[in-house]
N, C-alpha and C positions, 0 to 999 in steps of 0.2 A: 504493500500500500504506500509506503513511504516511496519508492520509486517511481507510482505512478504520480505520487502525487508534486514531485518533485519536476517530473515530467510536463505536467500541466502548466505549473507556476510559469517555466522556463520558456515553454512553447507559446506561451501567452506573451512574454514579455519579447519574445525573440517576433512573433506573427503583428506587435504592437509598433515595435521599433523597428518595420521597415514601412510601416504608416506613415510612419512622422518624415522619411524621406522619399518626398514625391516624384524625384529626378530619378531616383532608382526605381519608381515604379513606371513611370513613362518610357524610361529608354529601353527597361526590361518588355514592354509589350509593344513597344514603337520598333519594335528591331526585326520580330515576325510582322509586324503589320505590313512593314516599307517592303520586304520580300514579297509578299501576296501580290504589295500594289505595283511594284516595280519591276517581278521578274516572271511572273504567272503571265503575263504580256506576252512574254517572248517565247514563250514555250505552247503558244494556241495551234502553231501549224505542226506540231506535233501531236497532238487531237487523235487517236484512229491508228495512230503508228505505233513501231516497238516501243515497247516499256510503257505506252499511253493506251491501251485498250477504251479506254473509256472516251466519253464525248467530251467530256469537261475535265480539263488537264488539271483541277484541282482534286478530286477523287486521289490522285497520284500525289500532287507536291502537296499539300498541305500534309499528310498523314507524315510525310517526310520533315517539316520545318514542326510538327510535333517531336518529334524526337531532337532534333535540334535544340528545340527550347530547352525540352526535359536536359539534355545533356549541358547546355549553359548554366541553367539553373543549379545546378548542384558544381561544377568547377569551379563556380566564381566564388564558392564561401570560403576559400581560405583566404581570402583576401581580408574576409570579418575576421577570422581565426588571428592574423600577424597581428591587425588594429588591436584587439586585446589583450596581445602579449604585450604590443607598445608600450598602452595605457595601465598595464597592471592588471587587467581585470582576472588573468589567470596567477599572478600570485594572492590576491585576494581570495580567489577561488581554491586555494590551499588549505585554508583554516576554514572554510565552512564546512558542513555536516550533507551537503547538497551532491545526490548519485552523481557517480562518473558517467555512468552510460544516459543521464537525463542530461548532462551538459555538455556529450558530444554529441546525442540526436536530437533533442529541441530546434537547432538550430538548422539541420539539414532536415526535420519532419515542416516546418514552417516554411521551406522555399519548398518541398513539397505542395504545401497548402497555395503557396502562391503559384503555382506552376499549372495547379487544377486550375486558379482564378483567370490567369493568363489564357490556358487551352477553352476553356469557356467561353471568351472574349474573344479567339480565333475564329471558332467553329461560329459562332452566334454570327461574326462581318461574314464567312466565308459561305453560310446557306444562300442568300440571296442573291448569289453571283453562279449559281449551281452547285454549289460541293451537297454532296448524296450522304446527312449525315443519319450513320445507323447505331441507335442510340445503345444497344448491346455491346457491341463491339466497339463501340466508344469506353463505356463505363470500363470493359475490361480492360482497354489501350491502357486507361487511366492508373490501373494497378501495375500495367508493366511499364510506364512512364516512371511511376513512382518509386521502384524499386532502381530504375535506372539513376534517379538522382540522388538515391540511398549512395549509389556506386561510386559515382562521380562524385558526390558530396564529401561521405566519408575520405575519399582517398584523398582530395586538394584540403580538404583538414589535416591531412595526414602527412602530407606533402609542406605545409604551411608552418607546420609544428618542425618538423626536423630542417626546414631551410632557416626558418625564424627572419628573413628580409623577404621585402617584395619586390625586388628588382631579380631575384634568384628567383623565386618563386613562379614571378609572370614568367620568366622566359621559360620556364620548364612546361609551364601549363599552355604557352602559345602552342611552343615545341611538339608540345603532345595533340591539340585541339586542332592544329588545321589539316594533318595527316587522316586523323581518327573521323574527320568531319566528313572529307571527301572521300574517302574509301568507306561510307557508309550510304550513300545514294540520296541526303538529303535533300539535294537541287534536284540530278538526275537517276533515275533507276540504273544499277551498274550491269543490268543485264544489254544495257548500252555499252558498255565497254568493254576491250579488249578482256582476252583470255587472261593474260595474266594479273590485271588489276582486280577480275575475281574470285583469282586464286588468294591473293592478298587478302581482300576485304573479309573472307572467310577468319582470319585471324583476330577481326575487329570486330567486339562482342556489339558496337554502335549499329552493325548490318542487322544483326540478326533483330533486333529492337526495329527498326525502320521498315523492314520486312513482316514481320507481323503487326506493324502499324497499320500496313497498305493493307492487310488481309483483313486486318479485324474492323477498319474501316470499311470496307464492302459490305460487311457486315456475316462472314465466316468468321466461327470462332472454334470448335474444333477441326484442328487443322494442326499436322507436322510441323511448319514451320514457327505457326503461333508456340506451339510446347518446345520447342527445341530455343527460341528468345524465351521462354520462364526458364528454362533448366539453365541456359547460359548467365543468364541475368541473377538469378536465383543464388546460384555458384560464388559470384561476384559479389555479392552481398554476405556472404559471410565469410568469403574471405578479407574484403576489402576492410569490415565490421572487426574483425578478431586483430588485422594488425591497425589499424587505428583505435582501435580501445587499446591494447599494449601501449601504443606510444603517447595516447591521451592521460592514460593514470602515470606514467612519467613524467608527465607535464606538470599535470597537476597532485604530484606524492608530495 
């Protein structure tokens, strides 16, 4: 009970304190919007063709700048994680009585919560322009979104803690984000591209997430590839979970 309720306290105050900064909530949902408005254009004579089966080329990208988001959304919190080392707020967090595991997940369950609000505010602009949204295999996307920024959340906390600067830190997380982005098909389906950038992306648990995006979006939801993104994702989460809880109660011992 004490963890749960440690939990709530934290999540509340972490889901509070990205209210009070509005710049980070506009650029955070301004960033998919400008894609919609800006690159969904150039992908319409591709309508009917590979990788576009459908009549309206958002059926395809949008399911794909869902995953996008989801995987923004949880990288960028070590960026919070350094600010608190700065300001002390984790030697403070030494001497209280308040769980380890409530003070590394609060903060990646609340960009969670913002990540639903965000995908809400996608889908809600993108029906009235044709996206076919099927409200099943939405809800499920939604649990495997969310697991995804378990992943990415944990690990750039993780990453954040053992760099302790953010000039070390961005570059690893650049480093990492625009390989993992484009070998995951979230502009184009990679069934567009050559053989061997396939072969690759197979390595990139971000595919397998973006691929049963598109599926559970159609609105199939048992289906191989959907269970093969839980099992990979799934994996990911406790590994990611076990050694960023190690390196968080070192932080904070």
């Amino acid at each position: 009970m004490k963890v749960l309720r440690d939990f709530i306290l934290l999540f509340k105050r972490e889901f509070i304190h990205a209210l009070r900064m509005p710049t980070w909530l506009a650029v955070g949902i301004s960033t998919p919007l400008l894609y919609l408005a800006l690159y969904t254009p150039l992908l319409q004579k591709l309508a009917g063709g590979p990788g576009f089966p459908s009549s309206n080329v958002l059926d395809v990208f949008l399911p794909g700048m869902l995953g996008y988001l989801a995987f923004m959304s949880g990288s960028t919190e070590g960026y919070g994680t350094i600010f608190t080392l700065k300001d002390g707020q984790i030697e403070r967090l030494r001497v209280t009585p308040a769980s380890r595991y409530a003070l590394l997940l609060s903060p990646i369950l609340s960009d969670v919560a913002w990540m639903w609000i965000f995908i809400s505010i996608l889908v809600a602009v993108a029906i009235p322009f044709g996206f076919h949204a099927h409200i099943t295999g939405l809800l499920v996307s939604l649990v495997l979104l969310a697991l995804l920024v378990v992943v990415t959340g944990a690990f750039s906390v993780t990453v954040a803690l053992l760099t302790k600067e953010i000039a070390t830190f961005a570059s690893i997380v650049s480093g990492i984000s625009l390989p993992v982005l484009l070998l995951s098909g979230v502009l184009l389906p990679l069934s567009m591209a050559p053989t061997w950038m396939r072969i690759i992306a197979h390595f990139n648990p971000l595919y397998y997430v973006v691929n049963a995006d598109r599926i559970l979006s159609a609105g199939t939801i048992w289906n191989s590839t959907v269970g093969l993104a839980f099992l990979v994702t799934g994996g990911l989460v406790l590994a990611t979970l076990l050694w960023a809880t190690r390196v968080y109660k070192k932080a904070v011992a």
